[in-house]
C-alpha positions in Angstrom: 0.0 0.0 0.0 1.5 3.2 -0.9 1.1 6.1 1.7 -0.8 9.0 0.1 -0.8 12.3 1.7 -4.4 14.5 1.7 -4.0 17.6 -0.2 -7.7 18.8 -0.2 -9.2 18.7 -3.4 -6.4 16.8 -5.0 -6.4 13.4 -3.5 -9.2 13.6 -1.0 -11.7 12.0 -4.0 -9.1 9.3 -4.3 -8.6 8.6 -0.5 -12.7 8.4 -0.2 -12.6 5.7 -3.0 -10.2 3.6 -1.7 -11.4 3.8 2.4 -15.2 2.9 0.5 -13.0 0.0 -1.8 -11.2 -1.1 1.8 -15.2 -1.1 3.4 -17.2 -3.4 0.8 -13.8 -5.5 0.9 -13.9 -6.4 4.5 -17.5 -6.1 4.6 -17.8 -9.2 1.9 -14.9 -11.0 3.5 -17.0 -11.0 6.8 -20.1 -12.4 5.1 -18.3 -14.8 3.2 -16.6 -16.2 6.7 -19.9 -16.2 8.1 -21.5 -18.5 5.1 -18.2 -21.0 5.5 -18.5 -21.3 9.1 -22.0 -21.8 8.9 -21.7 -24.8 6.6 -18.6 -26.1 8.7 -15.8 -25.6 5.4 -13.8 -22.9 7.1 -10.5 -24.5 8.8 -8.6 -22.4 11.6 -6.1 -21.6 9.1 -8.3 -19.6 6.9 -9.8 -18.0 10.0 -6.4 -17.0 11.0 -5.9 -15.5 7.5 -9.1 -13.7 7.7 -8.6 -12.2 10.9 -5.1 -10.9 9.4 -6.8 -9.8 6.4 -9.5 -7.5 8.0 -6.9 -6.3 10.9 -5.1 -4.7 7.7 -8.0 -3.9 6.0 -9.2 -1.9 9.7 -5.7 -0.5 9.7 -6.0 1.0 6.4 -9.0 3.1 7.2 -7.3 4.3 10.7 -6.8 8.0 10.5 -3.3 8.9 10.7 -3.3 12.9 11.8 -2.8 15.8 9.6 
């Protein structure tokens, strides 16, 4: 991930697309965990790799200070 800085105006359109990208994301990643867990097909591993995956995804939308 690169680290863009917000210049208002300039990148702030870009920033709010990819914090909305970074939302539907983890928000499909949850439900999909939920369905595979629900039918018994998720093993710990991939649970693991989820919780990783939406830790980074949550870290990503973090505000950072200006």
């Amino acid at each position: 991930m690169a680290v863009i800085p917000e210049i208002p105006g300039i990148t702030s359109p870009l920033l709010s697309v990819l914090s909305t990208n970074a939302a539907v994301s983890g928000t499909a990643l949850v439900i999909t965990a939920i369905i595979q867990t629900a039918q018994h097909k998720l093993s710990l591993y991939h649970a693991i790799f989820i919780i990783h995956m939406l830790y980074f995804l949550g870290v990503a939308l973090s505000p950072v200070g200006k």
